[in-house]
Steps between C-alpha positions, in 0.01 A plus 500: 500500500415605861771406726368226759524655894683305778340433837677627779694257653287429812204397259734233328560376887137489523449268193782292536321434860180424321700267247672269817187433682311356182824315447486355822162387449522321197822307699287422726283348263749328336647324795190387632458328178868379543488403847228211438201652509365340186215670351301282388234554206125508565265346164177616383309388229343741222330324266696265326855628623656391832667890653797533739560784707801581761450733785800657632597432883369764747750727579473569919359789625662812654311721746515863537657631848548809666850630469573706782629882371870553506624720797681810457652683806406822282268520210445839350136641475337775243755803408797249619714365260716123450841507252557193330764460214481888406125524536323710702158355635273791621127394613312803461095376501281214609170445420218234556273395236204329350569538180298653222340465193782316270682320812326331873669248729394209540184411775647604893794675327622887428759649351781685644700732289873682648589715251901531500759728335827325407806723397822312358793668645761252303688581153349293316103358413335267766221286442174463755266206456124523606531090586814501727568822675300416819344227697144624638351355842159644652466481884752212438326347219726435159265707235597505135502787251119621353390392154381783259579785831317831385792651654749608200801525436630158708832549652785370220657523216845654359635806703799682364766676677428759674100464512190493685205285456173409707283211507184287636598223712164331528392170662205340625437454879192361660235786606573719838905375519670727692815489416761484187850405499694484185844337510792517236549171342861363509601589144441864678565537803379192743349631894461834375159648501189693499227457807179739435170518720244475218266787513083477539286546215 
């Protein structure tokens, strides 16, 4: 029987994440229908039957803002590196992208790829997850991680003692952004970061 493989811990972060917000909105659901907000049924007739159906209560609607880019006093650049927990961060490329035959962003989008080499100077294996290593922001924007990136391999996985690995960190920014700034997450290390001027073409 093939053994089953364990994320790395981040990922599990990542999905317990997932797991509270879509508990939170089924509470929400079920305290709206708690808190008097009868819902009532609506009839129809179909022939010789009389049909009840329910609609659930409209949940309220949250808008997408701006989120200013965390400031650091001194982020590191390409050929600079950032320690966290035993790790080694090294950003050693950046590119700019449409795309190509298997992958494309989306309309008034482009990829950018930094391609990193991570070396784990600790005694023992650490793990690096693709999903919560970094928080991205283009010319201030928040931008999220690219969908089917032709850029391989991503950055994560299991790194043992001792070893080197590099990886695609690729998001999606809208077209001509000047700017990248990738900042360790607080399971990492919180404030510390990348800030890269994104190149032409």
């Amino acid at each position: 029987m093939t053994p089953k493989k364990k994320l790395p811990k981040g990922c599990n972060i990542a999905l317990i994440i997932v797991g509270t917000i879509i508990a939170v909105l089924t509470l929400s659901v079920v305290s709206a229908m708690r808190s008097g907000d009868r819902i009532e049924p609506s009839e129809s007739v179909v022939g010789d039957y009389n049909i009840k159906t329910w609609a659930l209560p409209e949940l309220p609607t949250t808008t997408h803002e701006t989120q200013a880019t965390p400031v650091n006093d001194n982020p590191r650049q390409l050929n600079e590196v950032v320690t966290v927990q035993n790790l080694i961060f090294t950003a050693t490329e950046i590119r700019r992208s449409q795309g190509g035959r298997w992958a494309s962003p989306q309309d008034g989008m482009e990829f950018v790829a930094v391609r990193f080499t991570v070396e784990n100077t600790s005694q023992s294996r650490q793990a690096i997850c693709l999903l919560t290593t970094f928080n991205s922001y283009a010319d201030g924007l928040r931008v999220l991680l690219a969908v089917g990136s032709p850029y391989t391999p991503p950055l994560g996985g299991e790194l043992n003692a001792g070893m080197r690995l590099q990886g695609y960190h690729v998001v999606q920014v809208p077209a001509g952004a000047r700017e990248l700034v990738l900042v360790f997450n607080r399971h990492r290390a919180q404030g510390q970061s990348f800030t890269f001027e994104i190149p032409h073409g």
